[in-house]
DRENGULO-24164 format. One record per residue (C-alpha): residue number from 1; residue in one letter; x, y, z. Coordinates in nm, 3 decimals. Layout:
<recs>
<rec resi="NUM" resn="A" x="X" y="Y" z="Z"/>
...
</recs>
This chain:
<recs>
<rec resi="1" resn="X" x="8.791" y="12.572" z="10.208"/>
<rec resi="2" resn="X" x="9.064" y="12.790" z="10.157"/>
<rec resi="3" resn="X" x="9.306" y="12.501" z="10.316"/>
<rec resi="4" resn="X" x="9.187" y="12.276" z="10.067"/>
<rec resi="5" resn="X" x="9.256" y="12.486" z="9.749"/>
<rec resi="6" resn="X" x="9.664" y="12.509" z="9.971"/>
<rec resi="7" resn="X" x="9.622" y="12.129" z="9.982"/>
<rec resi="8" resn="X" x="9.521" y="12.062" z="9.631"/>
<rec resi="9" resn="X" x="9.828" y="12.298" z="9.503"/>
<rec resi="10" resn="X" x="10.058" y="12.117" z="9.686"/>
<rec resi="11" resn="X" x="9.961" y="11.747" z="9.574"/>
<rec resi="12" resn="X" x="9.904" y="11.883" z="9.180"/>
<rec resi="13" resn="X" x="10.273" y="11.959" z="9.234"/>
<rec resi="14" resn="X" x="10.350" y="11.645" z="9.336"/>
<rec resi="15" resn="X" x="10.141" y="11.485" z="9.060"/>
<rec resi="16" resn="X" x="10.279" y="11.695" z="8.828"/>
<rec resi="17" resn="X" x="10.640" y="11.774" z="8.852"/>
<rec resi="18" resn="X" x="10.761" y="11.465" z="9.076"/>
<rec resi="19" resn="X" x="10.502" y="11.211" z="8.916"/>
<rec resi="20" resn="X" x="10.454" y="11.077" z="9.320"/>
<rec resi="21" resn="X" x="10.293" y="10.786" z="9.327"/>
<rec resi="22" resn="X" x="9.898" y="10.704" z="9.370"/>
<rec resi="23" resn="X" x="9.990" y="10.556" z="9.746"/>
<rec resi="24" resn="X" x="10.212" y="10.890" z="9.851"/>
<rec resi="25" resn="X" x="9.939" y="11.081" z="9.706"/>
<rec resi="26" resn="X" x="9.640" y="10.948" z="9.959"/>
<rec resi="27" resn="X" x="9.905" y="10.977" z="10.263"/>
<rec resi="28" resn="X" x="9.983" y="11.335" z="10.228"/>
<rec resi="29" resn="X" x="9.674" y="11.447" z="10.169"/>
<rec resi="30" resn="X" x="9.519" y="11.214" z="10.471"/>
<rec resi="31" resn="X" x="9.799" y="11.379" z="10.687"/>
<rec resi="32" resn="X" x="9.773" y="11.761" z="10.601"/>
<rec resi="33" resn="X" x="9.393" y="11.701" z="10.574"/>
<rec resi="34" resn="X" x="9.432" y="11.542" z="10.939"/>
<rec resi="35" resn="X" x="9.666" y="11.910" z="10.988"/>
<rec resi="36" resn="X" x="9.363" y="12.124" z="10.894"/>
<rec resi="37" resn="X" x="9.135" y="11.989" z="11.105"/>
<rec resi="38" resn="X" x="9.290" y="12.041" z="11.405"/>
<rec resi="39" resn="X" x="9.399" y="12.377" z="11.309"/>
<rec resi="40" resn="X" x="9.036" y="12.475" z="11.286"/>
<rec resi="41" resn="X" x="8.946" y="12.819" z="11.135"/>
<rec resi="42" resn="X" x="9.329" y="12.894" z="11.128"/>
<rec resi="43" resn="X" x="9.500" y="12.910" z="10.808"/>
<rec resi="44" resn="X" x="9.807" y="12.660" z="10.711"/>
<rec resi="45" resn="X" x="9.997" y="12.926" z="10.622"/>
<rec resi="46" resn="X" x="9.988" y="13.114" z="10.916"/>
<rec resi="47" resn="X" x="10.050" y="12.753" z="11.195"/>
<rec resi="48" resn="X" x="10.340" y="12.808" z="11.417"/>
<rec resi="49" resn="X" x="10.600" y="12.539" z="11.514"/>
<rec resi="50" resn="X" x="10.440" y="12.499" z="11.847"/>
<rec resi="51" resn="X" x="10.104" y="12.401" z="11.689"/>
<rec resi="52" resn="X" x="10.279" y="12.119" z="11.444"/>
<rec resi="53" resn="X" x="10.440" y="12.024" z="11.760"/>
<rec resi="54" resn="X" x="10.119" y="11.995" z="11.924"/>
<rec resi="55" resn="X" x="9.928" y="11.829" z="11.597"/>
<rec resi="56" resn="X" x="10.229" y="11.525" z="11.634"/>
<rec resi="57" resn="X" x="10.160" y="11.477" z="12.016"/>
<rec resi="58" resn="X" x="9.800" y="11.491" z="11.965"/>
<rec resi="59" resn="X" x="9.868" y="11.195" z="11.759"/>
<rec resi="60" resn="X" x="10.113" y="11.023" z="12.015"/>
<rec resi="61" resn="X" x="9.807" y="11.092" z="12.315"/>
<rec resi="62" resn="X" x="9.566" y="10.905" z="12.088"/>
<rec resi="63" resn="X" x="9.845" y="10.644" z="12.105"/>
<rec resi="64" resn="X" x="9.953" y="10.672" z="11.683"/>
<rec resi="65" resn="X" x="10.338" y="10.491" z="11.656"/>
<rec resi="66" resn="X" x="10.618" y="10.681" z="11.637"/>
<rec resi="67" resn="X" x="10.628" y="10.584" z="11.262"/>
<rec resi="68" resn="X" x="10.314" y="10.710" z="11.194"/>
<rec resi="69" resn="X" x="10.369" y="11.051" z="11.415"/>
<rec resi="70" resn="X" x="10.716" y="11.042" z="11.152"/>
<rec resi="71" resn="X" x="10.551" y="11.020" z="10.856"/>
<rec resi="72" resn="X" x="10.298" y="11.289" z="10.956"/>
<rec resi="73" resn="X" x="10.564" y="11.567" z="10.983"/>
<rec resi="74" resn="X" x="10.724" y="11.446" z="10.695"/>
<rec resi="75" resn="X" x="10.441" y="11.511" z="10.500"/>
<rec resi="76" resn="X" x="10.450" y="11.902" z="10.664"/>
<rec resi="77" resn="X" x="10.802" y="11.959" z="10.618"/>
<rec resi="78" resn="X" x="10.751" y="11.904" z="10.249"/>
<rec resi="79" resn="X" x="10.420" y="12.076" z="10.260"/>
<rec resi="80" resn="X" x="10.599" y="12.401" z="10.365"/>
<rec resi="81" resn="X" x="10.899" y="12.343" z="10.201"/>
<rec resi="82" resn="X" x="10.654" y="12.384" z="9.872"/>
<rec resi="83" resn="X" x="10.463" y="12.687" z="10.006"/>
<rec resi="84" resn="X" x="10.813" y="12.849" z="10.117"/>
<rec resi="85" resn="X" x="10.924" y="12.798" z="9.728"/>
<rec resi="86" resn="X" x="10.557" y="12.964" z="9.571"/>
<rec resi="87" resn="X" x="10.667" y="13.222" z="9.861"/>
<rec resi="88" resn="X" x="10.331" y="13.166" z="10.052"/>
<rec resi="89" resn="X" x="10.571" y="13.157" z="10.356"/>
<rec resi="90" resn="X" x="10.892" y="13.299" z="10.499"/>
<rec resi="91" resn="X" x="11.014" y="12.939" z="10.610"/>
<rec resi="92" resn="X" x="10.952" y="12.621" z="10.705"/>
<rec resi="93" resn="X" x="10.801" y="12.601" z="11.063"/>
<rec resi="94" resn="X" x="10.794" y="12.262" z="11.054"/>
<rec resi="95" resn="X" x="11.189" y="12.220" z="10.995"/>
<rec resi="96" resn="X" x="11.257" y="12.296" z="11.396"/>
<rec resi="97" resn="X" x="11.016" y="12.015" z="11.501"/>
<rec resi="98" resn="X" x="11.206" y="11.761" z="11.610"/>
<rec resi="99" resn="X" x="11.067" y="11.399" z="11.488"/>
<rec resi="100" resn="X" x="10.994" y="11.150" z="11.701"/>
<rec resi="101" resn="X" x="11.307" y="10.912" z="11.723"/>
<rec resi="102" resn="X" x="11.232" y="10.535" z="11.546"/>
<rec resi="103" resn="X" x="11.391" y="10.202" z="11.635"/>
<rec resi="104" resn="X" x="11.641" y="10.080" z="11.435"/>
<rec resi="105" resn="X" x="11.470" y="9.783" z="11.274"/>
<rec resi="106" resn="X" x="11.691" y="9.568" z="11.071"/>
<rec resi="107" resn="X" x="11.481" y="9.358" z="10.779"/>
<rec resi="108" resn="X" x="11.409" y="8.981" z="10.804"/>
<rec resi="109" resn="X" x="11.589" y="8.805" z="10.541"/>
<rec resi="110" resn="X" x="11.615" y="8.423" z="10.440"/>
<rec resi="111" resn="X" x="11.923" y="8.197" z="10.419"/>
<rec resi="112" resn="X" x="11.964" y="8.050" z="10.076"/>
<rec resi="113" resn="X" x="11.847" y="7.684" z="10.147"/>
<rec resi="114" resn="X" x="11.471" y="7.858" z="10.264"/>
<rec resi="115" resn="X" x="11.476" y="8.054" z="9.969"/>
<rec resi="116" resn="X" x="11.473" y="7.763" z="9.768"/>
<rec resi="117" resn="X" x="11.236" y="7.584" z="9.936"/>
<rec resi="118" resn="X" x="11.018" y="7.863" z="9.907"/>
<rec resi="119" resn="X" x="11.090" y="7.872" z="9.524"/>
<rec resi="120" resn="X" x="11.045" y="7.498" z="9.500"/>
<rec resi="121" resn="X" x="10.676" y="7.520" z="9.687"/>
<rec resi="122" resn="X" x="10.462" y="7.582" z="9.377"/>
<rec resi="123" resn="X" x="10.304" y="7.302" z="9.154"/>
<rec resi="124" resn="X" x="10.472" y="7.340" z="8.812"/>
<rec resi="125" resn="X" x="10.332" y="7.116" z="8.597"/>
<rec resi="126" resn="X" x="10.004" y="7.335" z="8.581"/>
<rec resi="127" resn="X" x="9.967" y="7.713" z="8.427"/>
<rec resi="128" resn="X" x="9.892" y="7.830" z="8.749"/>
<rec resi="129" resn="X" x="10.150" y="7.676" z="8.927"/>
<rec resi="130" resn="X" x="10.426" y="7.795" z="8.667"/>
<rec resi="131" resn="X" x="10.290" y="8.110" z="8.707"/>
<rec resi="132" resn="X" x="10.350" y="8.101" z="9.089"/>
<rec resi="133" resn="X" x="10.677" y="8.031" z="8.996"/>
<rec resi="134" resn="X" x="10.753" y="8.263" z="8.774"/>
<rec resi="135" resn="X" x="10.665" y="8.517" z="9.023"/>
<rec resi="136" resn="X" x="10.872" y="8.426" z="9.280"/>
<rec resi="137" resn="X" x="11.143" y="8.351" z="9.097"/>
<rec resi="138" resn="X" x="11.159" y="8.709" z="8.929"/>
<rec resi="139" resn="X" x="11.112" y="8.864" z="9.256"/>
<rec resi="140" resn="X" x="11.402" y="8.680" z="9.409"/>
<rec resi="141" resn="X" x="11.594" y="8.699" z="9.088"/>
<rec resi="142" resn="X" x="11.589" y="9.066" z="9.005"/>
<rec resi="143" resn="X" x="11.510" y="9.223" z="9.376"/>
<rec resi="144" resn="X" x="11.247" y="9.450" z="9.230"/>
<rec resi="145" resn="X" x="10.851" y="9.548" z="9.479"/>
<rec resi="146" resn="X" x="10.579" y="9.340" z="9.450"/>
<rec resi="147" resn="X" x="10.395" y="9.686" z="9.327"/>
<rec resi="148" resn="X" x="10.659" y="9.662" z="9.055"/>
<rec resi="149" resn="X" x="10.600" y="9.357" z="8.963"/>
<rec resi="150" resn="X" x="10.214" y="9.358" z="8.909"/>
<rec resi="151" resn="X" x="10.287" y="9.687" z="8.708"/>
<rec resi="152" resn="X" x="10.518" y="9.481" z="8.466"/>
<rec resi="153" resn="X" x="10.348" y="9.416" z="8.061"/>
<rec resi="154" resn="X" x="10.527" y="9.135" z="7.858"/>
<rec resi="155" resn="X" x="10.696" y="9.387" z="7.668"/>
<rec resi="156" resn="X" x="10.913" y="9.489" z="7.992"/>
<rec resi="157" resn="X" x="11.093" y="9.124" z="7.984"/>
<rec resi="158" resn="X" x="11.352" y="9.077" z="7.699"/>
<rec resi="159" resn="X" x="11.424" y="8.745" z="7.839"/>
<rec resi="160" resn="X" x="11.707" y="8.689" z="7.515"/>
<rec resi="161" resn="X" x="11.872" y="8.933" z="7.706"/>
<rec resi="162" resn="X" x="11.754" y="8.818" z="8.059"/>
<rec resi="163" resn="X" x="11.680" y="9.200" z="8.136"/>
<rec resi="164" resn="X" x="11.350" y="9.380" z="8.244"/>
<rec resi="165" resn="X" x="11.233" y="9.706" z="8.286"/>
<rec resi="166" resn="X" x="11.081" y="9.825" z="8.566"/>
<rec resi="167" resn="X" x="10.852" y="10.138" z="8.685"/>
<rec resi="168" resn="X" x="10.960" y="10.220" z="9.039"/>
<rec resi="169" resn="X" x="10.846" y="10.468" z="9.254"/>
<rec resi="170" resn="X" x="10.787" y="10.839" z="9.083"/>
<rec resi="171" resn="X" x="10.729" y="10.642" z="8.792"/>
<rec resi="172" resn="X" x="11.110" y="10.593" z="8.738"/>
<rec resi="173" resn="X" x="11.205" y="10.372" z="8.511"/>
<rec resi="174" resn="X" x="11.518" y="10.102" z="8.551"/>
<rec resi="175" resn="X" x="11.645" y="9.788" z="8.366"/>
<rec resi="176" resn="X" x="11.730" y="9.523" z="8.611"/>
<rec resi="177" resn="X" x="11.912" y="9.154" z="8.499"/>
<rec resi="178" resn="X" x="11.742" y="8.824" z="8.533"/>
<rec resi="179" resn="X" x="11.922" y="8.543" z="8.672"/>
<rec resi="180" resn="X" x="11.899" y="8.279" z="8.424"/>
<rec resi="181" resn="X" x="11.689" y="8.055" z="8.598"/>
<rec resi="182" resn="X" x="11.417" y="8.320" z="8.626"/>
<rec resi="183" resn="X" x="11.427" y="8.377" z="8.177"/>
<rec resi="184" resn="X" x="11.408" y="7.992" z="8.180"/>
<rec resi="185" resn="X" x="11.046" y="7.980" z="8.422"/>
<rec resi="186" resn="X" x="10.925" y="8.291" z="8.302"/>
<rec resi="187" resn="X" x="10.982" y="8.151" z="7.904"/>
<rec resi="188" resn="X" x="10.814" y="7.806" z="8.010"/>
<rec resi="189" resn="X" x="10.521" y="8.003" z="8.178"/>
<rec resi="190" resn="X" x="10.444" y="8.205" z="7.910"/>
<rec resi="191" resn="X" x="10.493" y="7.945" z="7.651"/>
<rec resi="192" resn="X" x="10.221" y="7.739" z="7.835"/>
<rec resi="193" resn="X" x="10.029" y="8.024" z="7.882"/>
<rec resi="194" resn="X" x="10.001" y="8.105" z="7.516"/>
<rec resi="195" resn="X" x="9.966" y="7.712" z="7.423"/>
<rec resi="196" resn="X" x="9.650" y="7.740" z="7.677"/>
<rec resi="197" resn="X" x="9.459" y="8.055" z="7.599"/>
<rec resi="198" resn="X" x="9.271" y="7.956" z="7.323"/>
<rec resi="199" resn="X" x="9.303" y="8.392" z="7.262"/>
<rec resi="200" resn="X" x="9.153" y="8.402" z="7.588"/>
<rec resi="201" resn="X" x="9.466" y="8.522" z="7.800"/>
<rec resi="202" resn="X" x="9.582" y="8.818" z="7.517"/>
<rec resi="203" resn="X" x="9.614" y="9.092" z="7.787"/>
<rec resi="204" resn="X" x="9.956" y="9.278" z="7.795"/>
<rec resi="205" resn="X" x="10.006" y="9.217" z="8.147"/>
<rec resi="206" resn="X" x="10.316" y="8.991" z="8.221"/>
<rec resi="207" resn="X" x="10.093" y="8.837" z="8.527"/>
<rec resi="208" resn="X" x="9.762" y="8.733" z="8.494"/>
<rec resi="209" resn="X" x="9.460" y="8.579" z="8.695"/>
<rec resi="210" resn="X" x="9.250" y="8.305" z="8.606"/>
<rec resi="211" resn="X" x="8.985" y="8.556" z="8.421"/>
<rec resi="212" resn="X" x="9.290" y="8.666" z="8.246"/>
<rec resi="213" resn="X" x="9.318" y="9.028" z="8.340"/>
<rec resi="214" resn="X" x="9.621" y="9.116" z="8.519"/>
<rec resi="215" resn="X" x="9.709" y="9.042" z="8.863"/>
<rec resi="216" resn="X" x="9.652" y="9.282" z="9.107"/>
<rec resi="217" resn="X" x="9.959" y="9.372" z="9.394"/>
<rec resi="218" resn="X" x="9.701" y="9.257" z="9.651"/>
<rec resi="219" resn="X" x="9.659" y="8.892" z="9.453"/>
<rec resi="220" resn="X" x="10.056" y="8.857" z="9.444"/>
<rec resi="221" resn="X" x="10.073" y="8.895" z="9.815"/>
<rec resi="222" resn="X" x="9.846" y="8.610" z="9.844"/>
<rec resi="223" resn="X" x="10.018" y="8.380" z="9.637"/>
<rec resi="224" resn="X" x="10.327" y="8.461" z="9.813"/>
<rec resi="225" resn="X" x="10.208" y="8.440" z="10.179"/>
<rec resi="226" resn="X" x="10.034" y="8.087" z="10.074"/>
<rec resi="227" resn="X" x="10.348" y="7.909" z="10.002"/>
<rec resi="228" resn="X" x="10.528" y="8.071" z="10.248"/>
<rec resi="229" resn="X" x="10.346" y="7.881" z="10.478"/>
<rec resi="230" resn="X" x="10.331" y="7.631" z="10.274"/>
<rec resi="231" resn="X" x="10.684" y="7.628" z="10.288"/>
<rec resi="232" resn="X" x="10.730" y="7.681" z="10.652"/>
<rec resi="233" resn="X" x="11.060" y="7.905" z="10.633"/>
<rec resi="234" resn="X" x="10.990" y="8.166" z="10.885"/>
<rec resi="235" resn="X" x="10.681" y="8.301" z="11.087"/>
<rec resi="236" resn="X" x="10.842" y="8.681" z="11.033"/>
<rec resi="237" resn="X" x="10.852" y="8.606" z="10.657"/>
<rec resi="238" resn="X" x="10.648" y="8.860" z="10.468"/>
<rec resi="239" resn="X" x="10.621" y="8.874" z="10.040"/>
<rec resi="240" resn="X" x="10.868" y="9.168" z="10.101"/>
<rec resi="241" resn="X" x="11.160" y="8.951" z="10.236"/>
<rec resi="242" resn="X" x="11.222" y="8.834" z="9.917"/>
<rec resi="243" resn="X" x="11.356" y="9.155" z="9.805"/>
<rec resi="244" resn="X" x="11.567" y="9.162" z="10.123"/>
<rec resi="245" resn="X" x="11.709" y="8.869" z="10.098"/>
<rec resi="246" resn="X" x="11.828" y="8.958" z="9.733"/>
<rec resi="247" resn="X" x="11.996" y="9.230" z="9.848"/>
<rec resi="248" resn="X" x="12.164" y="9.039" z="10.188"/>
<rec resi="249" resn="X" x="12.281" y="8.753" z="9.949"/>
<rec resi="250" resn="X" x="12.448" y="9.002" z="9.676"/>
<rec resi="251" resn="X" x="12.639" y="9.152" z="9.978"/>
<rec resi="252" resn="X" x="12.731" y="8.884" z="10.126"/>
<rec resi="253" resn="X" x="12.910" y="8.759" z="9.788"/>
<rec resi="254" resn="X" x="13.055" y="9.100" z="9.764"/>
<rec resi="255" resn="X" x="12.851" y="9.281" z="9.519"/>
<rec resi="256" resn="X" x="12.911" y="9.676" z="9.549"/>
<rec resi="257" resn="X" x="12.686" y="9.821" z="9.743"/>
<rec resi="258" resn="X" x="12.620" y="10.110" z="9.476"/>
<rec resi="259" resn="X" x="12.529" y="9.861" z="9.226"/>
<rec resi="260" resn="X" x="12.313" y="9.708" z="9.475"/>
<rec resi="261" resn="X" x="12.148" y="10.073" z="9.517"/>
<rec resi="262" resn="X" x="12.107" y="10.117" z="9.166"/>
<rec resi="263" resn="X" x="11.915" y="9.734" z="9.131"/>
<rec resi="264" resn="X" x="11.681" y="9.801" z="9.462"/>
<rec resi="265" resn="X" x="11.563" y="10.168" z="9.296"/>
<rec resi="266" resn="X" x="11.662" y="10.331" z="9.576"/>
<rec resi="267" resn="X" x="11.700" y="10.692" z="9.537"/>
<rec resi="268" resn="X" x="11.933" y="10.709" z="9.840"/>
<rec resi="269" resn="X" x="12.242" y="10.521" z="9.915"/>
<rec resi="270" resn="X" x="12.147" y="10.511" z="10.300"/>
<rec resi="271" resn="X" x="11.859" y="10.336" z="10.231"/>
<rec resi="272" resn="X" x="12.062" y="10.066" z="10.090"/>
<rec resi="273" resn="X" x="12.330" y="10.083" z="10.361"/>
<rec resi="274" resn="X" x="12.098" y="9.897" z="10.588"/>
<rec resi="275" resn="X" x="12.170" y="9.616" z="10.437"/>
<rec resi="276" resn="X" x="12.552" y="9.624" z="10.523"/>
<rec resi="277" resn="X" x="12.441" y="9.611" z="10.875"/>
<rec resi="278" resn="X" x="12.300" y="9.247" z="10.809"/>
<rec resi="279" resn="X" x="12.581" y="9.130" z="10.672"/>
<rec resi="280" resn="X" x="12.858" y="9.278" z="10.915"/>
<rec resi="281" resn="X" x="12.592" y="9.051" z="11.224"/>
<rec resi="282" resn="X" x="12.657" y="8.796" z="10.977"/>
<rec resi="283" resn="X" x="13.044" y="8.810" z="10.987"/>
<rec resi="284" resn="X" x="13.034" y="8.903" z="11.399"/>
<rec resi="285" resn="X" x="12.831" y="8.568" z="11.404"/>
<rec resi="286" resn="X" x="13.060" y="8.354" z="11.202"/>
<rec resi="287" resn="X" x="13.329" y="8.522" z="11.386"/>
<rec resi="288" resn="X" x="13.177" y="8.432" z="11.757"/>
<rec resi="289" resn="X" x="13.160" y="8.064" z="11.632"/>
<rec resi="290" resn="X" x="13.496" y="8.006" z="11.470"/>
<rec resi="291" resn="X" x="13.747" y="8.174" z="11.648"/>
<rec resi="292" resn="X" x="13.923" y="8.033" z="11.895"/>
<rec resi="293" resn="X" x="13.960" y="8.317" z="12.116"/>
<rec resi="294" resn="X" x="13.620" y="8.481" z="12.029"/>
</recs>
């Protein structure tokens, strides 16, 4: 009990004062909950490096990836790094466990030409269809998360301005450009959206179903994984690649990569950088098949 009351501090905190999202909030308190129960009748305040060492290997035995296993300490470090702050604790005792080492996986991305026929997949002389559009075109457009995205009300989208605001993660707010191709299928979707209603779709929501409530993250996923088969571009294609490929293609026509940091939401300009790896493989590739003495 009394770990629980620790645990519930920690995560009003984070509801609080960092305004964490819904998603972080289930996954820290899954992990330290996970923490507690293998401590048993001992206290989180009083565990030991070696028994977070031995709470992440537990986890490896069971065989839990090494992302997973990451995540999991994560979650302590900041756990401690909380209670060390209220001065529940000296220091962190998680800090000197080292975490388990992850592959370096570089994100899929598509080439223009699939891109468009991904964009060009959906039926648009039908509301549903334009819809479809609309979606992908603003995700490929303006690089934002499909979470983003289903979060969006029509009063985010000033397409005049081709701009939209966006609630990222920790409810952060940024205004991200449109491409102009994107204002011109989002204005023709809700143009025939309004001509079609009959006041039945009046719901704030930018994206809406077919009862006319707004379209869950889940639902956008689906839409997107239909015509990307439908499509055929890739078999490693996920809804997600969209928003890598936005960032791979500004790159590669030599946007700056801190502007590109500042579009994604990214709190961290290494989190960005990853991108820079595609497109240096990129240049190395064009580099193998042009030069002479490559």
């Amino acid at each position: 009990m009394a770990n629980r009351k620790t645990i519930e501090k920690f995560l009003s905190c984070l509801r609080d004062q960092r305004n964490c999202s819904e998603h972080t909030l289930r996954a820290y308190s899954r992990d330290l909950q996970d923490f507690s129960d293998f401590l048993g009748e001992e206290r989180l305040e009083e565990a030991a490096p070696l028994r977070i060492r031995a709470f992440i290997m537990s986890f490896r035995q069971k065989g839990a990836s090494r992302k997973t296993c990451a995540r999991k300490l994560a979650a302590l470090r900041s756990f401690y790094r909380f209670l060390a702050r209220e001065g529940v604790v000296e220091g962190n005792p998680a800090a000197s466990v080292r975490s388990p080492r992850l592959p370096k996986k570089l994100p899929s991305f598509l080439t223009v030409q699939q891109v468009n026929a991904l964009l060009d997949a959906p039926d648009r002389s039908n509301l549903w269809g334009l819809r479809d559009a609309a979606i992908m075109e603003l995700l490929y457009s303006s690089g934002i998360r499909v979470s983003e995205l289903a979060s969006l009300d029509r009063r985010d989208l000033d397409i005049l301005s081709e701009m939209v605001r966006v609630r990222g993660k920790g409810k952060k707010e940024r205004i991200v450009p449109l491409g102009g191709v994107a204002a011109e299928v989002l204005s023709r979707y809700l143009t025939k959206r309004d001509a079609e209603s009959g006041g039945r779709f009046g719901a704030d929501a930018l994206f809406i179903n077919r009862r006319g409530g707004r379209l869950s993250a889940r639902s956008v996923r689906r839409i997107l994984e239909k015509y990307i088969a439908q499509a055929g571009v890739s078999v490693d294609t996920t809804p997600h690649t969209l928003r890598h490929s936005f960032a791979t293609h500004l790159l590669d026509r030599g946007a700056d990569l801190r502007a590109v940091q500042e579009l994604l939401g990214h709190a961290s300009l290494s989190s960005t950088q990853i991108y820079t790896h595609l497109t240096t493989e990129r240049l190395r590739e064009v580099y193998r098949k042009s030069h002479p003495r490559a």
